[in-house]
N, CA and C atoms as a LAMMPS dump frame, in Angstrom:
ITEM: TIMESTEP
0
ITEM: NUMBER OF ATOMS
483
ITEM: BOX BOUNDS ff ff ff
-5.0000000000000000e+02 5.0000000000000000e+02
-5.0000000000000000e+02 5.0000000000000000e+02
-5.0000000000000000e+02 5.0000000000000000e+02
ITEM: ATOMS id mol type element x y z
1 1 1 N 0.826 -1.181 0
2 1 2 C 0 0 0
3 1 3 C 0.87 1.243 0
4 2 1 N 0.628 2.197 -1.045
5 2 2 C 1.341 3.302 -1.056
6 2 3 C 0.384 4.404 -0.325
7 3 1 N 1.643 5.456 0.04
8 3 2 C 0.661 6.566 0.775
9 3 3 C 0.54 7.292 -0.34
10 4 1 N -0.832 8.034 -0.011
11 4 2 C -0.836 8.924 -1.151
12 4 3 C -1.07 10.677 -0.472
13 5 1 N -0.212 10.563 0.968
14 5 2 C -0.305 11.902 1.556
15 5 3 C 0.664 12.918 0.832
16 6 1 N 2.141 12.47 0.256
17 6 2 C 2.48 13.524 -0.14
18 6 3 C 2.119 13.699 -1.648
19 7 1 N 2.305 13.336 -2.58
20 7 2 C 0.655 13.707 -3.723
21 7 3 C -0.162 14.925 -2.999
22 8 1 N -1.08 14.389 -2.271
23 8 2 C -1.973 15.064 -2.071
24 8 3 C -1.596 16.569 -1.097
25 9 1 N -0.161 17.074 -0.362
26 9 2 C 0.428 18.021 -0.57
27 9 3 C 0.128 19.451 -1.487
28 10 1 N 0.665 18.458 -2.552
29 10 2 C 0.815 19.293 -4.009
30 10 3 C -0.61 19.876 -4.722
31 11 1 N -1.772 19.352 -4.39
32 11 2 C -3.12 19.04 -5.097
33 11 3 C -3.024 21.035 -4.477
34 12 1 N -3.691 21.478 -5.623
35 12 2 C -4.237 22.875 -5.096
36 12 3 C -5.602 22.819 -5.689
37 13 1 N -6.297 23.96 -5.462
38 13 2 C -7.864 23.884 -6.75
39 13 3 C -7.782 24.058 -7.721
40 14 1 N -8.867 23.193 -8.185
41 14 2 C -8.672 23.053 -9.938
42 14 3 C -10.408 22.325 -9.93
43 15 1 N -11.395 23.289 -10.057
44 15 2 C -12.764 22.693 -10.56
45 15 3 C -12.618 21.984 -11.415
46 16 1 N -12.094 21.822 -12.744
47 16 2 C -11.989 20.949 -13.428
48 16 3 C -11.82 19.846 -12.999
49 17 1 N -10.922 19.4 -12.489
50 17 2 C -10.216 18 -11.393
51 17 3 C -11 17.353 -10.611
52 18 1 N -11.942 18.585 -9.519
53 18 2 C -12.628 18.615 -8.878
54 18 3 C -13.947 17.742 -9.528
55 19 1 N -14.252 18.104 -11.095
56 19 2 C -15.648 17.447 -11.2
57 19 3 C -15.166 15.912 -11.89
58 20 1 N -13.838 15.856 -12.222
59 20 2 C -13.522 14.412 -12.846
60 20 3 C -13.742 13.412 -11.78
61 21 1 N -13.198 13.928 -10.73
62 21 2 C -12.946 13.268 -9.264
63 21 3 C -13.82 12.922 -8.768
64 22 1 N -15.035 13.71 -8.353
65 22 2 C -15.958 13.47 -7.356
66 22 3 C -16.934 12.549 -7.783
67 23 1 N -17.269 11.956 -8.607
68 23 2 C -18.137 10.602 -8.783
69 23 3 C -17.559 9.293 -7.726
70 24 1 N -16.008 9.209 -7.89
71 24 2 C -15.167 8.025 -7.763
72 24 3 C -15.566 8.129 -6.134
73 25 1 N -15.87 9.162 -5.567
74 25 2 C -16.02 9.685 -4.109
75 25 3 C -17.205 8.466 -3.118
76 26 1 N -18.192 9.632 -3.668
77 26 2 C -19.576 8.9 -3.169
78 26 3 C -20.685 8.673 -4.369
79 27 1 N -19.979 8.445 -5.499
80 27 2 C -20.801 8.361 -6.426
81 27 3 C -21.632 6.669 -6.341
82 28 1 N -22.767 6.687 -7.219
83 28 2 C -23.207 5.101 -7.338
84 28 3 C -22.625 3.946 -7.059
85 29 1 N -21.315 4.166 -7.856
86 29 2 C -20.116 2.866 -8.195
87 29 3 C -19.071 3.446 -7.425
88 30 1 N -19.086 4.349 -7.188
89 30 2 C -17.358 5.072 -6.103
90 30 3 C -16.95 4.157 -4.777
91 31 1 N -16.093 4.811 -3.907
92 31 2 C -15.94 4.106 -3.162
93 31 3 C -16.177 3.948 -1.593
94 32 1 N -17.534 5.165 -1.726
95 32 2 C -17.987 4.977 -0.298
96 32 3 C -19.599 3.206 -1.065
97 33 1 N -19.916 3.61 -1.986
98 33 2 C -20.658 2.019 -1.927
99 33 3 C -19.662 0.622 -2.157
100 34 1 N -18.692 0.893 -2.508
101 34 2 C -17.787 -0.3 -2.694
102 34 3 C -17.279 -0.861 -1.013
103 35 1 N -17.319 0.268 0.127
104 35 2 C -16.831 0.137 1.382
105 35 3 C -17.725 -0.468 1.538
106 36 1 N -18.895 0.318 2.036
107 36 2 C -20.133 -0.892 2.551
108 36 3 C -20.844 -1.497 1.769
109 37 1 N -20.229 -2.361 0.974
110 37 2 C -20.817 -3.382 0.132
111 37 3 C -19.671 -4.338 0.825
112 38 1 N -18.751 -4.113 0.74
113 38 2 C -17.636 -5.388 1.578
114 38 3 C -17.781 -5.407 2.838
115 39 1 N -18.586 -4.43 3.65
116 39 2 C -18.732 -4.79 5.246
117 39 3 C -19.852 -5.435 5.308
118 40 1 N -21.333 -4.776 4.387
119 40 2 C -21.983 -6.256 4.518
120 40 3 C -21.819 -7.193 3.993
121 41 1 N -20.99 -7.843 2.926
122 41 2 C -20.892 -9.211 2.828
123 41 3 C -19.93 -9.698 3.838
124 42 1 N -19.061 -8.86 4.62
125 42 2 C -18.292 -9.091 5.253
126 42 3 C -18.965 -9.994 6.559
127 43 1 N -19.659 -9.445 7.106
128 43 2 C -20.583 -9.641 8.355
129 43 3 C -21.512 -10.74 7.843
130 44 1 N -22.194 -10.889 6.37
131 44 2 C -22.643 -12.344 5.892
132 44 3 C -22.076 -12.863 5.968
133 45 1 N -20.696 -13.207 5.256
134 45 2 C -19.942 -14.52 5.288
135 45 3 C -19.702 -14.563 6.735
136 46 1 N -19.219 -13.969 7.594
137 46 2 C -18.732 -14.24 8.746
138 46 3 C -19.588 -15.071 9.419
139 47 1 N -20.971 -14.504 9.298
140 47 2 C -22.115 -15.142 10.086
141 47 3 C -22.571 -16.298 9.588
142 48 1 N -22.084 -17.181 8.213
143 48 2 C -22.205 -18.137 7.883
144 48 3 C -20.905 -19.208 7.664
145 49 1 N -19.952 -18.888 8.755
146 49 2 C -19.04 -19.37 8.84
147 49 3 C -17.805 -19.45 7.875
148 50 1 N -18.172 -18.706 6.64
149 50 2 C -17.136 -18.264 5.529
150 50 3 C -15.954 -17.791 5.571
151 51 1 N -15.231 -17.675 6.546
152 51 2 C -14.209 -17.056 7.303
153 51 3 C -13.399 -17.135 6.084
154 52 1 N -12.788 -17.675 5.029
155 52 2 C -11.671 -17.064 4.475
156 52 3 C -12.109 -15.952 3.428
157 53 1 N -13.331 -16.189 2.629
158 53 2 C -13.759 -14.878 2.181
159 53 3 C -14.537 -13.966 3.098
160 54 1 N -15.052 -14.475 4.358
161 54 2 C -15.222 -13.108 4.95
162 54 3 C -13.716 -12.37 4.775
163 55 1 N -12.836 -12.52 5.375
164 55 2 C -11.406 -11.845 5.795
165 55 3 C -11.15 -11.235 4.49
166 56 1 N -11.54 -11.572 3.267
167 56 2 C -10.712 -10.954 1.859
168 56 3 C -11.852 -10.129 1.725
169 57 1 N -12.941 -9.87 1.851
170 57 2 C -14.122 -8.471 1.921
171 57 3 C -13.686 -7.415 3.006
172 58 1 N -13.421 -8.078 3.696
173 58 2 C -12.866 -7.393 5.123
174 58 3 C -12.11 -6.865 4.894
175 59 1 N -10.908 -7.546 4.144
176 59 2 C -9.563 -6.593 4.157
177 59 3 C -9.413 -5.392 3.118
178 60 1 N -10.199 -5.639 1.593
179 60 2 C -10.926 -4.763 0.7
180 60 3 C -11.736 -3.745 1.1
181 61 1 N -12.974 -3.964 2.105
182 61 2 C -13.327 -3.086 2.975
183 61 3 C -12.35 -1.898 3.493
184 62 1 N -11.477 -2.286 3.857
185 62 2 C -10.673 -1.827 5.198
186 62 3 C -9.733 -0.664 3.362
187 63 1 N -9.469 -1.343 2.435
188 63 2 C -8.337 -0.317 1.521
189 63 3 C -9.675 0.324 0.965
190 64 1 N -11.12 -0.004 0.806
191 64 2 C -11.755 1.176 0.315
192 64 3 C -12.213 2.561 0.754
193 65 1 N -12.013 2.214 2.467
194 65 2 C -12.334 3.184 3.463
195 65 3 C -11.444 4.094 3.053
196 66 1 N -10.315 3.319 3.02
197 66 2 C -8.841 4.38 3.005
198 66 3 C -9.203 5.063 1.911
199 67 1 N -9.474 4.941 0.386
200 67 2 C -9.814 5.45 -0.807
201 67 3 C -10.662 6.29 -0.748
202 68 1 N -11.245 6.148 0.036
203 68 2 C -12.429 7.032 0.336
204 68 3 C -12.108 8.335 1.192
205 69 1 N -11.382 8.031 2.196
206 69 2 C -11.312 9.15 2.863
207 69 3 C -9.453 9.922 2.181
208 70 1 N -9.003 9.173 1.341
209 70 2 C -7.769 9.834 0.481
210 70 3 C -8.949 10.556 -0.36
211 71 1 N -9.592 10.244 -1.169
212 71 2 C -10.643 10.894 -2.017
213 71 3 C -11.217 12.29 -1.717
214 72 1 N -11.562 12.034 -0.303
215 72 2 C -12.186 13.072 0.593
216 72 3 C -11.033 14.45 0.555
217 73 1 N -9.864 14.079 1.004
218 73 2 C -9.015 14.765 1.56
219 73 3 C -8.616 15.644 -0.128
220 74 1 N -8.711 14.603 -1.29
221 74 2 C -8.156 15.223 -2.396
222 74 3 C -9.22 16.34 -2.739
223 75 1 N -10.758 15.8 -2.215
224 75 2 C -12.115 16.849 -3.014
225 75 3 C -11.133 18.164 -2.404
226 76 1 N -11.417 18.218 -1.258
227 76 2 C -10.937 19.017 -0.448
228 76 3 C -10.381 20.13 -0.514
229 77 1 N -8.755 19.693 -0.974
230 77 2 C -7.906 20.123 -1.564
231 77 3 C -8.09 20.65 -2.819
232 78 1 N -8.957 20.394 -3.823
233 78 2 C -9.335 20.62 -5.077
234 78 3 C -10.255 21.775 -4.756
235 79 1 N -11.181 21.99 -3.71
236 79 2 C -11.686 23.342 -3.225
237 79 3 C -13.137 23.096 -3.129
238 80 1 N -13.562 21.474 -2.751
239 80 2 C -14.666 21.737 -2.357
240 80 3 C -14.851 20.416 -0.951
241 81 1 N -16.004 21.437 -0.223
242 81 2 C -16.189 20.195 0.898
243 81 3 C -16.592 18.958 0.492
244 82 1 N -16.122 17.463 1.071
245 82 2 C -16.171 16.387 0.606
246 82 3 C -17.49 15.812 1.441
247 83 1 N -18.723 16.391 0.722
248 83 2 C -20.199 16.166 0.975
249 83 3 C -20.194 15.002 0.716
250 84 1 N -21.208 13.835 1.147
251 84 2 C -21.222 12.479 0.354
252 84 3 C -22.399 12.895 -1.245
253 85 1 N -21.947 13.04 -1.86
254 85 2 C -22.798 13.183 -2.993
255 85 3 C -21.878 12.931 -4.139
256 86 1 N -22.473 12.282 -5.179
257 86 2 C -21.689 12.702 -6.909
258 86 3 C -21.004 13.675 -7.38
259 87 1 N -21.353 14.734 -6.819
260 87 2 C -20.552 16.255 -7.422
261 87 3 C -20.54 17.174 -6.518
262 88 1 N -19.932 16.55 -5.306
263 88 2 C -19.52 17.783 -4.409
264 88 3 C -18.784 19.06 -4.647
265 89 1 N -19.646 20.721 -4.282
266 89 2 C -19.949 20.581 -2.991
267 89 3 C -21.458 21.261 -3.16
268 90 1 N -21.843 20.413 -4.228
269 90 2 C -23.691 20.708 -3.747
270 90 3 C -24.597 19.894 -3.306
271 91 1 N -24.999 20.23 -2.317
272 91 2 C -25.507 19.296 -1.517
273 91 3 C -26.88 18.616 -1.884
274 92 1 N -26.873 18.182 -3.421
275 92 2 C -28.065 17.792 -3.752
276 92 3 C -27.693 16.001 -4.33
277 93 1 N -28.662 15.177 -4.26
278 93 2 C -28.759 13.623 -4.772
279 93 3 C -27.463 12.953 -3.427
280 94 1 N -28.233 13.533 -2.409
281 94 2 C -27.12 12.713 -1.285
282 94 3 C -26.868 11.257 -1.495
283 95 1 N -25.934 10.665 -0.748
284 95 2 C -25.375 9.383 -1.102
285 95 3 C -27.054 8.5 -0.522
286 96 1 N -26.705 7.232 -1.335
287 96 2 C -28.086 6.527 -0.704
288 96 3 C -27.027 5.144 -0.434
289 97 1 N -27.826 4.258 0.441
290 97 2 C -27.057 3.141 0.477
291 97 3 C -27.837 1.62 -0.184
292 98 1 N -28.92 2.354 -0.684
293 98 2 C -29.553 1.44 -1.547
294 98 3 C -28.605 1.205 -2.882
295 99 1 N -27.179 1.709 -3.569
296 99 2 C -26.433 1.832 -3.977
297 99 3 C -25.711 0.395 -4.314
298 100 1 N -25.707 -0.146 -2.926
299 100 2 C -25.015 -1.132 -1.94
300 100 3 C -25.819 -2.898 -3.018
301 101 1 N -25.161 -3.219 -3.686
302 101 2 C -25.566 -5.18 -4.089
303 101 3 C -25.892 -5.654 -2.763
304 102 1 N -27.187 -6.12 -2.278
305 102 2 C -27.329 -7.125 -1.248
306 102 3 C -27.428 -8.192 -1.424
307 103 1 N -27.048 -8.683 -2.519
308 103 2 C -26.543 -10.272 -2.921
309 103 3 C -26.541 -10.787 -1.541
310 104 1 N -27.041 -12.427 -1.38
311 104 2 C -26.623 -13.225 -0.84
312 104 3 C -25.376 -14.384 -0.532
313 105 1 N -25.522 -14.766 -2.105
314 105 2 C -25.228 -15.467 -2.058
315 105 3 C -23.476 -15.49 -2.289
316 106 1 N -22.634 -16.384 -2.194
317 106 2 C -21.438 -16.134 -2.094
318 106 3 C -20.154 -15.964 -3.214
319 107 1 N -21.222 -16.633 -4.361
320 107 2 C -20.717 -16.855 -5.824
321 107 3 C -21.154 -15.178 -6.161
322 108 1 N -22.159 -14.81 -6.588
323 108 2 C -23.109 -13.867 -7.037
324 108 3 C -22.058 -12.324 -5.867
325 109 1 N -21.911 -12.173 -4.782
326 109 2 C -20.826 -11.232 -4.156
327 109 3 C -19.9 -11.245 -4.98
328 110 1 N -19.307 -12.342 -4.761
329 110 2 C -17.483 -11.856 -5.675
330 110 3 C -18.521 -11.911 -7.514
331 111 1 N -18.867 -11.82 -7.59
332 111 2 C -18.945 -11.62 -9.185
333 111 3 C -19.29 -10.025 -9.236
334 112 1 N -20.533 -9.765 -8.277
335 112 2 C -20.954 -8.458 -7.905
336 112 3 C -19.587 -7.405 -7.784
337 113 1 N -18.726 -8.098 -6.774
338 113 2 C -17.61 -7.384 -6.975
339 113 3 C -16.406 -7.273 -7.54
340 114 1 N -16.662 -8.103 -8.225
341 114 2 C -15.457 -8.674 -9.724
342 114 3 C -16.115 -7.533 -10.493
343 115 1 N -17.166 -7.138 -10.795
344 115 2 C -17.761 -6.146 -11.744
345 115 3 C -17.834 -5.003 -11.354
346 116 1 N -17.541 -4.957 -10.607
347 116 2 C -17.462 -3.654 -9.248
348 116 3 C -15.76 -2.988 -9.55
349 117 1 N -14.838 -4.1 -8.878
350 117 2 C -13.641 -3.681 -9.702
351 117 3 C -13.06 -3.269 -10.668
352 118 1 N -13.957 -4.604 -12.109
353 118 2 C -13.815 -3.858 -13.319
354 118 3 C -13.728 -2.707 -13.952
355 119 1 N -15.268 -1.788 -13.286
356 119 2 C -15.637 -1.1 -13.482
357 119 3 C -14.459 0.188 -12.814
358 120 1 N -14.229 0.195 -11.388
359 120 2 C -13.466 0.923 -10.681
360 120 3 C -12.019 1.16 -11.839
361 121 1 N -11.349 0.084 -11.924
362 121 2 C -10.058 0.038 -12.57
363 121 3 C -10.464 0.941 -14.065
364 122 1 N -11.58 0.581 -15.151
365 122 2 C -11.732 1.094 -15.951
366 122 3 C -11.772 2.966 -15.513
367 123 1 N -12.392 3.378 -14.434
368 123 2 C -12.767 4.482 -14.641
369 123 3 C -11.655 5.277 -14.33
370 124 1 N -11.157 4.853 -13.14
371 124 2 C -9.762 5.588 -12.64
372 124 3 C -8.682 5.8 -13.852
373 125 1 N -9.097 4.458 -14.909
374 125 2 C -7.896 4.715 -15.796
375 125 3 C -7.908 5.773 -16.854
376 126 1 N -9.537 6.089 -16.789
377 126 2 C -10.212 7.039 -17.734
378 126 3 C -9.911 8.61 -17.166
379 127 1 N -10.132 8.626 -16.172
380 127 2 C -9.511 9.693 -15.205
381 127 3 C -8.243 10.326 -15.068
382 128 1 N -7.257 9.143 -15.11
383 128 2 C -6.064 9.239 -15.424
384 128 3 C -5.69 10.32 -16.953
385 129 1 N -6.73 9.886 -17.836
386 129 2 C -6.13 10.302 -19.13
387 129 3 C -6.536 11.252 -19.322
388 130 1 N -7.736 11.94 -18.3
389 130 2 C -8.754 13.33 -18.866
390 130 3 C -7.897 14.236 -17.947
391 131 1 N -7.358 13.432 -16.998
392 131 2 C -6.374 14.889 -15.958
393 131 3 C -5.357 15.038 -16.442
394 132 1 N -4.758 16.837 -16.156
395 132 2 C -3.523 17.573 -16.412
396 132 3 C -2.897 17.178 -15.349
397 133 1 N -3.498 17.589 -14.051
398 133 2 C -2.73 18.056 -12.971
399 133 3 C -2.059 16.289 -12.111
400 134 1 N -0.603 16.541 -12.686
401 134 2 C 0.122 15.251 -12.288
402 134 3 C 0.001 14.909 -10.789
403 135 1 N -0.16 16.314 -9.498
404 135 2 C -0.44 15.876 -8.471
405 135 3 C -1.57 14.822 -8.12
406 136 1 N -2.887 14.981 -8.871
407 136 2 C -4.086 14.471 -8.711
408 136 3 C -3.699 12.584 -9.628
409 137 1 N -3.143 13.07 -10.84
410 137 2 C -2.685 11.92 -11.336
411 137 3 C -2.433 10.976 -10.33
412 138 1 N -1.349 11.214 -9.914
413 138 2 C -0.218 10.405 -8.861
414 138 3 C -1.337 9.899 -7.594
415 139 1 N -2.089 10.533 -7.065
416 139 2 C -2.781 10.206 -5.853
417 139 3 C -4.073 9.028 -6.854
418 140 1 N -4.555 9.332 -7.704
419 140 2 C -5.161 8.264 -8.797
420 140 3 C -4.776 7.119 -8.764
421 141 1 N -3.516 7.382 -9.103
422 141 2 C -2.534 6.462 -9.737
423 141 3 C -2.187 4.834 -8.602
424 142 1 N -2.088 5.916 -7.1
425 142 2 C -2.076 4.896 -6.336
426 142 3 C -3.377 4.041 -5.456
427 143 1 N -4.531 4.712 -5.906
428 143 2 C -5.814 3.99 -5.873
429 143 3 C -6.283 2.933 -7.207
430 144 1 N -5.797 3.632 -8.439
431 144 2 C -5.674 2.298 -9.361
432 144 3 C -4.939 1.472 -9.393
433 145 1 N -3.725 0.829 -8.654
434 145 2 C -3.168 0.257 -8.027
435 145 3 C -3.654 -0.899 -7.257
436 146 1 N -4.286 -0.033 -6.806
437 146 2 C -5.143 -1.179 -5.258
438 146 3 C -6.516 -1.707 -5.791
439 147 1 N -6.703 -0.818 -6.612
440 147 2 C -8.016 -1.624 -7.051
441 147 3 C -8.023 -2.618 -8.008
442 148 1 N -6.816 -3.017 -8.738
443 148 2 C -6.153 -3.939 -9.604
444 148 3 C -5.683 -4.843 -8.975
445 149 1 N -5.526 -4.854 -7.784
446 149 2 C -5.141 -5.623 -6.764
447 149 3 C -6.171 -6.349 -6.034
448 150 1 N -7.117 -5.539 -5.799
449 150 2 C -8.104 -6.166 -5.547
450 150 3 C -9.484 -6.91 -6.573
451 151 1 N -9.12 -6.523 -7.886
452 151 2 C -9.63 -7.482 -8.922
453 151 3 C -8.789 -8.436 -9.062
454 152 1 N -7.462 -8.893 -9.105
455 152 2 C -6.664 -9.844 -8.771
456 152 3 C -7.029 -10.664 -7.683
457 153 1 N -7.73 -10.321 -6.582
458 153 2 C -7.918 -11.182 -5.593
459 153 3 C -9.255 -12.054 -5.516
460 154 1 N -10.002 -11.28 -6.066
461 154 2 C -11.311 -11.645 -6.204
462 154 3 C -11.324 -12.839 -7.153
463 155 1 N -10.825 -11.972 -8.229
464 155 2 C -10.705 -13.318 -9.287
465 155 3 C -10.31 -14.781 -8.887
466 156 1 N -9.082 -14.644 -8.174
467 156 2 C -8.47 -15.794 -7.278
468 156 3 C -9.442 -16.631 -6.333
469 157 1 N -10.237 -15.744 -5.541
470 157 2 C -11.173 -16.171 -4.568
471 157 3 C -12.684 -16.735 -5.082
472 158 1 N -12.54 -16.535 -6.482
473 158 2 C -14.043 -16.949 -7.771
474 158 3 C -13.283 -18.176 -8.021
475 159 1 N -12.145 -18.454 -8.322
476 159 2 C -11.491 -19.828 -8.985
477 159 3 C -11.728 -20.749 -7.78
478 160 1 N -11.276 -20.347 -6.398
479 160 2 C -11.196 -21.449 -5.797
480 160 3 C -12.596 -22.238 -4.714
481 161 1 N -13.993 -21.085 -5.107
482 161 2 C -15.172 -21.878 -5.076
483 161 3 C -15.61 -22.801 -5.622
């Protein structure tokens, strides 16, 4: 896991940046629903004795929080308060958590979030290419990272059901 505090140093305002960014935040697919989508399957599997994919939701959980609140810190920095919404900082279409796959089942989760990743890795990379500002790049750069990492794992954890 890389830090992405000094990156985010450098980040000054830039609305532009600001509106590429803020979907990935608390948007539909961003990564405040990707957090609690892995704490409740987290707390399913656990409660059905699933313990090695509970622990790999869990631990995904635990790097989306971080993404989330690096995210936060970058809106921020970019010059607007990090509201939970799509396009902070107007405080309209607040985050919902109906957002959230309540899949049951244990196949149908990791696929939910195999497509979840996909999607994440695709957009960040799209992001990557529409931004100037290399500070914002770089702090990107090390959330597409982890989220490639965590489609790597999933995938792994789909093979061996």
């Amino acid at each position: 896991m890389r830090s992405a505090m000094g990156p985010l140093e450098k980040v000054r305002t830039d609305s532009a940046a600001l509106r590429v960014v803020s979907p990935a935040y608390a948007g539909k697919e961003g990564e405040l629903t990707a957090a609690l989508q892995y704490v409740y399957q987290s707390v399913l599997l656990s409660a059905r004795g699933e313990l090695a994919a509970a622990q790999l939701v869990r631990r995904i959980a635990s790097e989306e929080l971080r993404h989330l609140e690096i995210l936060g810190t970058l809106i921020s920095r970019l010059g607007a308060p990090p509201v939970f919404t799509a396009c902070p900082p107007y405080p309209v279409s607040y985050y919902s958590a109906s957002c959230v796959n309540y899949v049951k089942d244990t196949r149908a989760m990791l696929e939910a979030d195999l497509e979840g990743e996909r999607a994440s890795v695709a957009r960040y990379a799209g992001m990557l290419e529409t931004l100037s500002s290399s500070a914002v790049k770089e702090v990107l750069g090390g959330i597409l990272a982890e989220e490639r990492e965590h489609l790597r794992l999933i995938t792994e954890a789909l093979r061996s059901l």
